[in-house]
C-alpha positions as CSV (number, residue, x, y, z in Angstrom):
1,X,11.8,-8.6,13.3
2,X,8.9,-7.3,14.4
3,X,7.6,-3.6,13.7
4,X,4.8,-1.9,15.4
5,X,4.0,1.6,13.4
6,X,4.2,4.9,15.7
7,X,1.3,7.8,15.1
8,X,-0.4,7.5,11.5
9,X,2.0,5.2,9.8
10,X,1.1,1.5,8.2
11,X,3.1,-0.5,7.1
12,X,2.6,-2.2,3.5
13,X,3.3,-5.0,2.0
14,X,3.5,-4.3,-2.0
15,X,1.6,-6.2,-4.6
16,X,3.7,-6.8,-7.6
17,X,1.1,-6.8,-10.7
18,X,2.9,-8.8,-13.9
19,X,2.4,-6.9,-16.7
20,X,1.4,-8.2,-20.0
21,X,0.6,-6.0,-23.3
22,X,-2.1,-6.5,-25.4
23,X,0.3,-8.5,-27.5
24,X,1.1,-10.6,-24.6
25,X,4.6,-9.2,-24.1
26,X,5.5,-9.3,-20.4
27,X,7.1,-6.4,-19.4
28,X,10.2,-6.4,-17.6
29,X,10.8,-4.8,-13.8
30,X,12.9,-2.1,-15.5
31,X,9.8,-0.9,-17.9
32,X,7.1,-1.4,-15.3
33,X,6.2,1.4,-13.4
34,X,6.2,2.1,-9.6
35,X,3.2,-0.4,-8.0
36,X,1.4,1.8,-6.2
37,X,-0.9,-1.1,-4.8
38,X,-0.5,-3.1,-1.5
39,X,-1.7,-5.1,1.5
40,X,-1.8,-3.4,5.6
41,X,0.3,-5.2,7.7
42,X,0.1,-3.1,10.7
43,X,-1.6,0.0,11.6
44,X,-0.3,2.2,14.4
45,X,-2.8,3.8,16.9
46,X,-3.5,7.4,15.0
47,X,-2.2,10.7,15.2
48,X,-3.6,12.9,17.8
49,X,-5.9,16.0,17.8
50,X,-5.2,19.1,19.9
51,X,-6.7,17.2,23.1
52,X,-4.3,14.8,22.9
53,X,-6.6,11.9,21.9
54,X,-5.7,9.4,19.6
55,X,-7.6,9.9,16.1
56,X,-9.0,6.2,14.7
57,X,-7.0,5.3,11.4
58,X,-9.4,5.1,8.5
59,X,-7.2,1.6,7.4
60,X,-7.3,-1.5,8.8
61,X,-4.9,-4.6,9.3
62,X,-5.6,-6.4,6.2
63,X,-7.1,-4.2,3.7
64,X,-5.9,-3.6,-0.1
65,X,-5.2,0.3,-0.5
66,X,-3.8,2.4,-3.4
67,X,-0.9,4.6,-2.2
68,X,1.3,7.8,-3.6
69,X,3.7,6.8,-6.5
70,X,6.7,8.2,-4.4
71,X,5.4,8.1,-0.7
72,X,6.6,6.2,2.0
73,X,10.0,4.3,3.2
74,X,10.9,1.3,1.6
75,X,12.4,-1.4,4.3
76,X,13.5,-4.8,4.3
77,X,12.2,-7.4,6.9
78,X,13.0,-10.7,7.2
79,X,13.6,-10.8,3.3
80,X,10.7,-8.9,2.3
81,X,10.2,-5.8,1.4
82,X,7.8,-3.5,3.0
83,X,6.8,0.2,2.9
84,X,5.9,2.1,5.7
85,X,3.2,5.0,4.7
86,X,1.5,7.9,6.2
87,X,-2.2,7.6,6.6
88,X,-2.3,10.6,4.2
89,X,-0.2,9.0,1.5
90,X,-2.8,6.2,1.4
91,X,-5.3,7.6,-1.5
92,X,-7.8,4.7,-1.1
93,X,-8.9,1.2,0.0
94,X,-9.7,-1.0,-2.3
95,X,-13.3,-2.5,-1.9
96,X,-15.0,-5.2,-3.6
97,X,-13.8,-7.2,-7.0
98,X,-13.9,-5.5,-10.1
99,X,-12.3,-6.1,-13.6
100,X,-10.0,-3.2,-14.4
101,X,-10.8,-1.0,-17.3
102,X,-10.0,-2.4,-20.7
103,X,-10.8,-6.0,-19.9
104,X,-13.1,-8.8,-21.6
105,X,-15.1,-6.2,-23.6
């Protein structure tokens, strides 16, 4: 199945992040919390402004963007889980590489 997003919607694709302490103990899904991480899949054409013109999105097919804990709709597709957002439940893209906070030092 195929889905095409209507207005500001995207539709996500969640990246799972294993979690490891500083231990090593992986965690398990029931003590991790909510990812709030994932990968565009599709983006609809925009919501429009009081002309009736169709806004750009600010996302893109493709990118990596941080999301609201709780937004969205979770879906399955084909097997797969997916989440389709709001534009304004998206808090970021990511950009670049960068080693999170904690790491190697």
């Amino acid at each position: 199945m195929d889905l095409q997003p209507l207005g500001d919607r995207l539709i996500v694709e969640v990246l799972e992040e294993e979690e490891v302490t500083i231990g090593g103990i992986v965690l398990p899904d029931t003590a991790k919390e909510k990812p709030q991480r994932g990968k565009v899949l599709a983006v609809g054409p925009g919501a429009r402004d009081e002309n009736g013109q169709h806004v750009p999105m600010d996302v893109a097919e493709g990118d990596e963007v941080i999301f609201s804990k709780y937004g969205g709709t979770e879906i399955a597709v084909g097997g797969e889980d997916v989440l389709i957002l709001r534009q304004s439940d998206v808090l970021a893209r990511v950009v670049g590489t960068r080693e999170p906070a904690g790491v190697g030092a």
